[in-house]
MIFIKOL-23832 format. One record per residue (C-alpha): residue in three letters; chain; x negated, y, z. Coordinates in nm, 4 decimals. Each point is the difference from the previous one (the first is absolute). Example, Ala and Ser with C-alpha at 12.3 -4.5 7.8 and 13.67 -1.06 7.14 Angstrom:
2
+-----+----+----------+----------+----------+
!  aa ! ch !       px !       py !       pz !
+-----+----+----------+----------+----------+
! ALA !  A !  -1.2300 !  -0.4500 !   0.7800 !
! SER !  A !  -0.1370 !   0.3440 !  -0.0660 !
+-----+----+----------+----------+----------+
//
This chain:
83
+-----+----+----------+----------+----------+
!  aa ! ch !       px !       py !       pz !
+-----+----+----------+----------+----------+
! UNK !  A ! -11.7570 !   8.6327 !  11.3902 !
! UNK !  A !   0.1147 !   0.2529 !   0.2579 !
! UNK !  A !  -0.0964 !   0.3305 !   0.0076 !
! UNK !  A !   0.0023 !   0.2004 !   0.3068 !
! UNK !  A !   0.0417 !   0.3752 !   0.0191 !
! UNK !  A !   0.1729 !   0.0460 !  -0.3583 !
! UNK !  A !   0.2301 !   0.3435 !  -0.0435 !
! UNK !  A !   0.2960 !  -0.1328 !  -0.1466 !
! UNK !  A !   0.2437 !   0.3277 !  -0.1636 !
! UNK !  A !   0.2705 !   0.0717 !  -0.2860 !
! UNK !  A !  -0.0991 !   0.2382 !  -0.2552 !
! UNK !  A !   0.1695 !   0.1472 !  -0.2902 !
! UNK !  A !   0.3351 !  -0.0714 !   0.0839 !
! UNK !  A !   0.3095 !   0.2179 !   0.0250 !
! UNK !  A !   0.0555 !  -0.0064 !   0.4087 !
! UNK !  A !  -0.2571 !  -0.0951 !   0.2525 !
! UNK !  A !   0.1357 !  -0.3660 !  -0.0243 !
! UNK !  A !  -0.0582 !  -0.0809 !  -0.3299 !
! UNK !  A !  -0.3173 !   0.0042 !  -0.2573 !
! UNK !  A !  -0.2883 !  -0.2140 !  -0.0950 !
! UNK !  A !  -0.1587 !  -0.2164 !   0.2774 !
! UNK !  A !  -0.3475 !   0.1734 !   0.0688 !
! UNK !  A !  -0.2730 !  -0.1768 !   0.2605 !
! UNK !  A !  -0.3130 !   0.2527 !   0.0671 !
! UNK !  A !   0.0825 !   0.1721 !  -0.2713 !
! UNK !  A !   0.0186 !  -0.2337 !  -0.2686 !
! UNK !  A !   0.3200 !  -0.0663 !  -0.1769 !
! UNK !  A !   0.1388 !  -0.3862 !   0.0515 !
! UNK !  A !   0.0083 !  -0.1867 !  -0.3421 !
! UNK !  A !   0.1664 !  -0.3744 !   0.0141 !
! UNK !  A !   0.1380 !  -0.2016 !  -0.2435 !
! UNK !  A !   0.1483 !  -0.2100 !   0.2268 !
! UNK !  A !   0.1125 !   0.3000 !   0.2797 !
! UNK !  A !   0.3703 !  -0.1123 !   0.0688 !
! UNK !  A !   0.2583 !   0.0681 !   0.3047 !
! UNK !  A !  -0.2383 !  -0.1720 !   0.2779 !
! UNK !  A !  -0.2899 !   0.2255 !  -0.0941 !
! UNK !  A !   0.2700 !   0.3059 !   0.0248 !
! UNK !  A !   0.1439 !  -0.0747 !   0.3544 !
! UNK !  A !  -0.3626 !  -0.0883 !   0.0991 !
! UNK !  A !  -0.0703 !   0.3239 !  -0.0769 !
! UNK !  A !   0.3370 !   0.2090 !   0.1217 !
! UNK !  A !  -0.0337 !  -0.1571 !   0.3216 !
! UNK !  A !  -0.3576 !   0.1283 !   0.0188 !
! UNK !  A !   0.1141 !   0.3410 !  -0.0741 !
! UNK !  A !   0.2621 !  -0.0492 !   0.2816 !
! UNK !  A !   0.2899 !  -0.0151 !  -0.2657 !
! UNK !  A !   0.2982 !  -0.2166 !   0.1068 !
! UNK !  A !   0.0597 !  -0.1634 !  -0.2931 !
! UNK !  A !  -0.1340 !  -0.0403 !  -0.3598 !
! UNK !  A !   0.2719 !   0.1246 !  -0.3053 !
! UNK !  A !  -0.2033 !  -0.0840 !  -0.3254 !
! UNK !  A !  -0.2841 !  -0.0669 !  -0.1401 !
! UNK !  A !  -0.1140 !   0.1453 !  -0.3377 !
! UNK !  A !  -0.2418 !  -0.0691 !  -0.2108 !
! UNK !  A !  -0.1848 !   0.2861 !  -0.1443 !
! UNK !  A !  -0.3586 !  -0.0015 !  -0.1965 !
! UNK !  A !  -0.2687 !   0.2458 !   0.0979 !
! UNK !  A !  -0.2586 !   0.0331 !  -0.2555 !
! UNK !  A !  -0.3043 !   0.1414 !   0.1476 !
! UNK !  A !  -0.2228 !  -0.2558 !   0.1163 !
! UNK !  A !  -0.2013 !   0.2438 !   0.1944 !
! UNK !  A !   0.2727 !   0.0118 !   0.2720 !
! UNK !  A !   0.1050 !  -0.3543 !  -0.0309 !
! UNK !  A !  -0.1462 !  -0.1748 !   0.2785 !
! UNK !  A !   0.2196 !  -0.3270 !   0.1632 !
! UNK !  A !   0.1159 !  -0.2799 !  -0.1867 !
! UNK !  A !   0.1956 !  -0.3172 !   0.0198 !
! UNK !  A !   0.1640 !   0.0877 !   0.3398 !
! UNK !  A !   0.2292 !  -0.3640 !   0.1144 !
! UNK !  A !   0.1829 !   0.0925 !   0.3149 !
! UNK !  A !   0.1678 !  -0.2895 !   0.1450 !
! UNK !  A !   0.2654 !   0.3096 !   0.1539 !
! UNK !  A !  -0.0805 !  -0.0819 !   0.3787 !
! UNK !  A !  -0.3062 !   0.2042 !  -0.0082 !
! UNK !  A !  -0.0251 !   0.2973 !   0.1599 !
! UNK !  A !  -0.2120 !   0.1881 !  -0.2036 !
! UNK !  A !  -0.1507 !  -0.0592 !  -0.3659 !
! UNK !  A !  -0.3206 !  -0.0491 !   0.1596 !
! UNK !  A !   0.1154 !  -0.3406 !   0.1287 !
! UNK !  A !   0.0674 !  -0.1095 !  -0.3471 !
! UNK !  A !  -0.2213 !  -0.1808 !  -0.2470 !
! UNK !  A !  -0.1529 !   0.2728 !  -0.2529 !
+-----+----+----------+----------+----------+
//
């Protein structure tokens, strides 16, 4: 499914490039998010190049809102990927 006008940003991280994957708002929750979903989404942000991705839980459901992201890493935004 592809999605069209989606704000993709970082929050809650340390520097401005690096934090929690938010879209509209709602913070990205994947079990499966892995390197292609992270340089699918630094080269959205215009970042070069993607340095690690973390796994972190966020426990409010309230601001949860994307799930199962599975970037193929060509894409070039998360939109384009399967959600």
């Amino acid at each position: 499914m592809i999605f069209q006008g989606i704000s993709t940003s970082l929050k809650d991280g340390k520097t401005k490039l690096d934090g929690t994957v938010v879209l509209d708002g709602k913070f990205v929750c994947s079990n499966e998010w892995d390197d292609r979903d992270g340089q699918v989404t630094c080269r959205e942000l215009g970042y070069p190049n993607l340095i690690h991705v973390m796994e972190k839980e966020k426990n409010d459901s309230d601001v949860t809102g994307f799930t199962d992201f599975s970037c193929k890493g060509n894409e070039l935004n998360l939109s384009e990927c399967m959600h």
